[in-house]
Structure formats: structure tokens, C-alpha cells
C-alpha positions, 0 to 999 in steps of 0.5 A: 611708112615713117619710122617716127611722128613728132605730134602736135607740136609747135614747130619753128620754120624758116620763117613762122611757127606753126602747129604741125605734125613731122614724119621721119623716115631713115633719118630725114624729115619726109613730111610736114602735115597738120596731122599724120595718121600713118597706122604703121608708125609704131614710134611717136613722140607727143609734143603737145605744148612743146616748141619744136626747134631745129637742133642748134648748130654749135661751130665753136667748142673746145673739147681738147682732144687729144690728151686733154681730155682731162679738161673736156672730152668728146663724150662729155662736151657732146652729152652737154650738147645733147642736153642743150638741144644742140645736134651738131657742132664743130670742134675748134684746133685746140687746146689738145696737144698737138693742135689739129694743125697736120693731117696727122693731128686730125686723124688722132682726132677723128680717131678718138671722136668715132663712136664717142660723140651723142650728136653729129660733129665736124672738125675745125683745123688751124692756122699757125706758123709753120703749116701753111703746107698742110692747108691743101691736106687738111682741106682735102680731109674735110675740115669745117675752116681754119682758127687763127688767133690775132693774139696770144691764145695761152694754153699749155705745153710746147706743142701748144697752139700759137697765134698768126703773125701778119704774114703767116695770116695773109699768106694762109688767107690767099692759100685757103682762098684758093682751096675753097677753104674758110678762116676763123678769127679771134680778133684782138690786137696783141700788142695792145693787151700784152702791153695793157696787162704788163702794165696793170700786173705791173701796178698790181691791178690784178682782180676782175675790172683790170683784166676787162680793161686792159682788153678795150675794144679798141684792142677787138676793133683794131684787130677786126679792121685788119682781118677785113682788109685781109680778107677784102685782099684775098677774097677768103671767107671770113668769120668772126668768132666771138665778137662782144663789141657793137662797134664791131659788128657794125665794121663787119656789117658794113663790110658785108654791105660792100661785098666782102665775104665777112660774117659776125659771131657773138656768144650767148655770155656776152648777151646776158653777162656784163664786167660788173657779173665777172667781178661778182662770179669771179674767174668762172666767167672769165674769157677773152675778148672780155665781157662788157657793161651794160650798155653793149650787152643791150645793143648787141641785142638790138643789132641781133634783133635787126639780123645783124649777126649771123651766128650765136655760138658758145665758145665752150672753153672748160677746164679742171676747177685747179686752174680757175679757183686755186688758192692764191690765183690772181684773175689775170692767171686764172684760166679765160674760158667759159663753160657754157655750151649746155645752156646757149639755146636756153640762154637765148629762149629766156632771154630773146624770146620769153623776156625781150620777145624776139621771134623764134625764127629769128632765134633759131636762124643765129642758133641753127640756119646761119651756122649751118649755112655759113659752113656748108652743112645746109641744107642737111643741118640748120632748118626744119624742112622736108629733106633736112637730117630729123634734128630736133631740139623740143623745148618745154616753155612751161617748166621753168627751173633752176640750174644745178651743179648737178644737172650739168653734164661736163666733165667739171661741174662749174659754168657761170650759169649755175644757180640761173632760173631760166624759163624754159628747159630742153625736154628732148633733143633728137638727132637724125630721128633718133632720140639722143636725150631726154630731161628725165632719163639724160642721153640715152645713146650716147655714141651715136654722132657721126662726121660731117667731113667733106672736101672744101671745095664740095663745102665751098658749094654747099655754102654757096647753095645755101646762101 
């Protein structure tokens, strides 16, 4: 007997799309049929017309837990997800104070996410001076990998999160390699934008095209280049978050070609946002790497489409309208974050699939498979298939909308994409069978997320599996 039937949708696969029926049973998919007739099934769901995805794997949110939940909080970011058609995420080391860069910062962590998330959720932990000997704890409780920054990350207070000198990065790379762990890298070269920045307030340059210019993409190149070396020498795997520049994307790729456990994020911003946008938005669409022009917009496209990058993910960086908008706050002192996580997956469907006409598999595959496969929660998360956690983004492809502030499910209503058309829009998000969402009702069980934690060598294991 199954607890649920998806009906008649327009279901993505691996590597087609076809019209299928999908029977849950305790939380999983049991089966995947032209149509199901099982007369005891009182649950059922009618996707006719709708695209069935499978729920978007977001590894690269900031929700600032704990004591800044004032920014974003577990409850509000996952609600934003939910509405977005994401199932799972993975919540970055900061900006919450402390760091999740001790055993003990993680457990204040997971204390304050159990039993307030809408989605499944996992934890990334830090690497920084001065904890290289909490690795091995961190490792053991089951974080995602460790984020370490090649450049100042900013933030506030003294317990904030710092950046990775050249030893500490290749000392804790050897560890974590050896303890079957994983690293994430912003790649940016620091004495090159602290210098560039200095000497653009210096001149006062402080508006919207000197904040791009003084974070060239020599800055992200230089810093890209340095990290392969690394992890070339230390065999660890490496991710790179939030790559904006195709030049790059071709070093990781070429890189990878060689043999190098390397792998290559974007965000949807960069794909649908260029510098002249930041300037017209103002400091709502700053971030750090910065935007680009045109034409880099347009190739990351093209290298996305020749399956190129491997993961699409937010970098959801909010924070309270004070520290974006203030009076007298120039664009160098504004915050650098972007609200975005409600909005990739229908970012990257009007874009890529309804305007540019790349498939859904490959869409879903960025959005879902890659990030799952990469970290070890495939098979369970990333694909539909019989087996996998019943984790579904329905989409209505026929409903077209304009985004309000209104709709917006943050704890601050303000994201770069408010006043959007888009040419979709999420009509439910389900998560382990049980409906989380819906376009008319809003999340409806709210507190449902559970951990996805697990030792890193049982996850090292699962990365390889899925590979």
C-alpha cells in the first residue's frame, strides 16, 4: 500500500522527462509507473501540467544561528526554501557568533535548528586559525566540509569568522584529507582587493563600479589557482563556492581533467545579474566576488550548458535593511550578501529552460544531483528515483508572476529580485512525501526538517558511490 501518488505529472529524470505517476511509501519513492491505481491510497496529489523536479539541494546558505538570528533564522531561511522548491540545504559556519569552528559551537547550532526547519538540512563547519584541532571533532559529528575564505569575510563582532592564512589553509587540507573531510573555498586573493579598495576609498571612488573594480578577476584567479595547487598537494577535495568568472571555471575544469578533486559552484545572480544591475539596484545586489558584465554572464551560460559547473547554489547572505540601505551608507560599507535562496530554482527555469532552452535534466542536475553527489547525500537526495527520500519541487510553468515584497518568506523582505517577472512559479514543494508548501496556503509544516549528519568518512563513501 503507498501513502501517497503524485499523478500525472511531467516528472524530470536523470536524464529525460516523462509523464509518470509516483507512489511514496514511508518517505521514499516505491515506484514510477505510467499510472498507479492503488485503491487504498487516500493521499494524492494532481500534477497534471505540472513539472515534477526533484527538490533543490541548496549547500551554501547563511542563517546566522546562533545570535544572529535577527539577520536570518532557521525558521525563516528554510520557509524561504520551501517556497523555492528547495528540500535540503546546508548551512555555512557563519555569520553566527561563535562560528560553528568547535564542537561546541555545533551543538549550540543543532540545538537551535531541531525542530525549526521546513526542509532536511545538514551543517558546514570552519576552517580558521586556531582550530585545526577541532577538525577530527567536527568531522566525527557529521559536518557537510569545512568553509575557508581566502579573503577578509567581514562580519561583526570579535568572535567573528576569519579568514585562512596560507598555512593554516594547507595545514588544515593535509588534516581534513586524511579524515575523509572536504573544503570549501571563497577564492579571492586579499592583498589584492584590500589594496584596490584602499586606494579607491582613498580617491573617493565609493559607488557601485568602484566596488566591482577593485575585486577584478585576477583577484578570483589568482586565489583559484592557489587553492588547486593546494589541494593537488594534499589530495583534498575541493569546492569552489561562488565562482563568477569563466576563466575560472576553465582552471577548475582543466584541473579536474587532470585528476584533482576539484569542483565548480556558480549562483544564480551571477547568471541573470551583471555590474551595470548592481549600480541600477544599489547595495541590495551587492556581494562579494562581485558581479560581472555582460558578457561573462553570457558564458557562464554557455559552460553551464556544456556541463561545466557542477553545482548552482544561492549563497543566501541576508541581513536587516539598516545595514544595506542606511542613510549616508556608501557602497563600499553596505553590507556584501544577497538574498536570493527563495528564487534560484525559478531563476534558473525562466532563465535556462523557458528563455535559453536548456534541458531540465541538465538544470536539475546543478540544482539537485551535483550538490547531492558531491557531499554525500546521494543517493538519498538529488534524483528521482525508486529509493530516493520523496523530495519534490512541483512547478506550474503556466503561471507566470511578478515577485512582491510581500511573497517573500525571509525575515527581511528585500532580495534583488523583488519587481521580477518570472515565467514560472513553485506550486508545491514536498519533502520526504510530506507536503511542506504550497503557492496558496504557504508552508504548512513548518518544523518538519530533519539532520542529514553523518561521520565524514561514512560521507567520503557516499561521495564516492555516487560519483
Amino acid at each position: 500500500m503507498l501513502d501517497l501518488i503524485i499523478q500525472g505529472g511531467t516528472v524530470v529524470l536523470a536524464d529525460e522527462v516523462q509523464k509518470l505517476d509516483i507512489g511514496v511509501r514511508d518517505g521514499r519513492i516505491a515506484v514510477l509507473a505510467e499510472s498507479l491505481q492503488d485503491e487504498g491510497c487516500t493521499a494524492r496529489f494532481d500534477a497534471q501540467g505540472l513539472i515534477v523536479m526533484p527538490g533543490a539541494v541548496d549547500i551554501h546558505v547563511h542563517f546566522n544561528e546562533p545570535n544572529f538570528g535577527h539577520w536570518e533564522g532557521f525558521a525563516t531561511g528554510s520557509a524561504a526554501l520551501a517556497a523555492g522548491g528547495c528540500t535540503a540545504f546546508a548551512d555555512m559556519p557563519l555569520n553566527g557568533n561563535p562560528p560553528t569552528v568547535t564542537g561546541e559551537a555545533l551543538q549550540q547550532k543543532l540545538d537551535l535548528a531541531e525542530g525549526r526547519t521546513a526542509v532536511d538540512y545538514t551543517l558546514w563547519g570552519g576552517l580558521v586559525p586556531g582550530n585545526l584541532d577541532q577538525l577530527e571533532t567536527l568531522a566525527e559529528r557529521g559536518v557537510i566540509g569545512f568553509k575557508a575564505f581566502m579573503s577578509n569575510p567581514g562580519g561583526e563582532g570579535e568572535g567573528r569568522f576569519r579568514e585562512a592564512d596560507d598555512w593554516t589553509l594547507y595545514e588544515g587540507m593535509k588534516r581534513i584529507a586524511a579524515l575523509g573531510g572536504f573544503v570549501a573555498v571563497h577564492a579571492e586573493s586579499d592583498s589584492i582587493t584590500s589594496r584596490l579598495a584602499g586606494e579607491a576609498v582613498a580617491a573617493g571612488r565609493m559607488d557601485a563600479h568602484a566596488f566591482a573594480a577593485s575585486r577584478p578577476a585576477i583577484a578570483e584567479l589568482e586565489a583559484v589557482n592557489k587553492a588547486i595547487l593546494f589541494a593537488e598537494e594534499t589530495g583534498c577535495p575541493t569546492h569552489f563556492v561562488h565562482i563568477s568568472t569563466p576563466a575560472a571555471v576553465k582552471l577548475i575544469g582543466r584541473a579536474k581533467k587532470r585528476g584533482v578533486p576539484v569542483t565548480a559552484e556558480t549562483c544564480p545572480h551571477y547568471l541573470v545579474l551583471t555590474e551595470n544591475d548592481m549600480a541600477a539596484l544599489g547595495p541590495v545586489a551587492k556581494c562579494a566576488p562581485p558581479l560581472r558584465d555582460d558578457a561573462s554572464r553570457e558564458e557562464l551560460w554557455s559552460l553551464l550548458a556544456a556541463g561545466e559547473l557542477d553545482v548552482v547554489a544561492s549563497d543566501h547572505s541576508p541581513c536587516p535593511p539598516e545595514l544595506k540601505f542606511k542613510e549616508g551608507l556608501s557602497f563600499f560599507e553596505a553590507w556584501g550578501g544577497i538574498s536570493g535562496a527563495q528564487s534560484s530554482l525559478e531563476l534558473m527555469l525562466d532563465e535556462g529552460w523557458l528563455k535559453r532552452g536548456i534541458s531540465l535534466p541538465l538544470l536539475a542536475k546543478v540544482l539537485s544531483a551535483g550538490p547531492a553527489k558531491r557531499f554525500g547525500l546521494y543517493p538519498r537526495k538529488g534524483e528521482i528515483a525508486v529509493g530516493a527520500d520523496a523530495d519534490f519541487a512541483i512547478v506550474n510553468a503556466e503561471s507566470g508572476y511578478t515577485l512582491g515584497a510581500e511573497q517573500l518568506q525571509y525575515r527581511h523582505k528585500h532580495s534583488p529580485y523583488v519587481g521580477r517577472s518570472f515565467g514560472c512559479k513553485v506550486a508545491a514543494t514536498f519533502v520526504r512525501g510530506r507536503l511542506v508548501y504550497t503557492a496558496e496556503a504557504g508552508v504548512v509544516a513548518a518544523g518538519s526538517g530533519k539532520p542529514l549528519l553523518e561521520p565524514a568518512l561514512a560521507r567520503q563513501n557516499g561521495r564516492q558511490s555516487g560519483s
